[in-house]
N, C-alpha and C positions, 0 to 999 in steps of 0.2 A: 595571444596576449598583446595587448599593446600598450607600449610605454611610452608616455609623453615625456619628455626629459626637460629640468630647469634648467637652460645654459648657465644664467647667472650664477647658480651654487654649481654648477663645475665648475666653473673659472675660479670661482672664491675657493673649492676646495681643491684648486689643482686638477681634475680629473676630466677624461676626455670621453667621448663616444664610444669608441673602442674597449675602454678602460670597461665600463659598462658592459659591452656584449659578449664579452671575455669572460666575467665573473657570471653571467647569464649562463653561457655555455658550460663551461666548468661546474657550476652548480645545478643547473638541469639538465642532468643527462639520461637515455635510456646505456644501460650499463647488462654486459653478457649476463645471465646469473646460474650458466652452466649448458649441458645435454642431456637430452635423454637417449640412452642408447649406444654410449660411447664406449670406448676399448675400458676396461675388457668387459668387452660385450660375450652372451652365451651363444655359443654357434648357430648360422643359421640365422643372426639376426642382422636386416639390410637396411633398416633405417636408423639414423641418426637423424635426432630435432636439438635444435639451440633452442634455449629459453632465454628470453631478455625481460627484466624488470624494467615496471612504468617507471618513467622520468619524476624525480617527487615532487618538480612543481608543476600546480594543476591550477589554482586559484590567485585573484591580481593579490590576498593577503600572504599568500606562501611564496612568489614574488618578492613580495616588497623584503622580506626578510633576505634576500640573497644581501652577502657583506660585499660588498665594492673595493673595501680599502681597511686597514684593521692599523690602527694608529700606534704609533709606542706609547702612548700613555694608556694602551689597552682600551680604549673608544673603537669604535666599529664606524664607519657610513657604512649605510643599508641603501639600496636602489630606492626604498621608498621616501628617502633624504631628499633625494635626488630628483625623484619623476613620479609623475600621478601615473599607475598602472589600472588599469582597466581591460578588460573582456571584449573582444569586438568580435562583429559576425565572422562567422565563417567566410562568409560569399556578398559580395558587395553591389554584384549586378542583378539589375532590375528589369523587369520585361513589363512596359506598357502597351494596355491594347482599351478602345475604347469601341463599343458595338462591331466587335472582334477585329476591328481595323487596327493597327500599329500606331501608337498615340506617344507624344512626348512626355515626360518625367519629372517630376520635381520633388524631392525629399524634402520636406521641413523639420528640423531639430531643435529640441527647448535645449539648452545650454545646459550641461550637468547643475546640480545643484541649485537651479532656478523654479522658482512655485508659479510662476505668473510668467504668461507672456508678457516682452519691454520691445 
C-alpha cells in the first residue's frame, strides 16, 4: 500500500508521521487466532500448527478508514484526511533488452486523475 501523506493538514492537525504508521500498525495486524493440535492433545499426537488470521486491511478504502486520532468532541481523523492511499506494484524493477541486447528504460506515467496528456 502506499500512502502519500499531506504535510500541510498534519501540521494544521498537530500530527506527525509516526503518528500515522503507529495507528497503521496497530490497526492492520496479522493477529495468533489459535493451534491445531495443542495440549491436551490425544496421545501420540507430534504436531502442533499456529493459525494466524489475515491482517483486515487489504484495500487503499479499508486503509483510509484507520482512525489516526479520535477528538473529545467525538470527530475521528481518518488516514484518508490525511493522505491519498493507493495500490502500488509489488516489484518496481524493470529488465530492458532490445534484439536480445540489454537496452536503457524509460517509464512514462499519466498523472493520476488526468484524461489527456499536458
Amino acid at each position: 500500500m502506499r500512502i502519500w501523506v499531506k504535510p500541510d493538514l498534519l501540521a494544521k492537525l498537530g500530527l506527525t508521521v509516526p503518528d500515522l504508521a503507529r495507528a497503521v500498525q496497530q490497526q492492520s495486524t496479522v493477529n495468533p487466532a489459535g493451534q491445531v493440535g495443542a495440549e491436551p492433545a490425544p496421545k501420540g499426537k507430534e504436531m502442533t500448527y499456529t493459525l494466524r488470521a489475515q491482517g483486515r486491511l487489504q484495500t487503499p478504502e479499508e486503509f483510509g478508514q484507520v482512525v489516526v486520532r479520535s477528538n473529545p468532541d467525538g470527530s475521528v481523523v481518518r488516514l484518508k484526511d490525511v493522505a491519498r492511499i493507493e495500490l502500488g506494484a509489488q516489484n518496481y524493477q524493470q529488465v530492458a533488452r532490445f534484439g536480445g541486447q540489454p537496452a536503457g528504460i524509460i517509464a512514462v506515467f499519466r498523472r493520476p486523475g488526468r484524461t489527456r496528456w499536458q
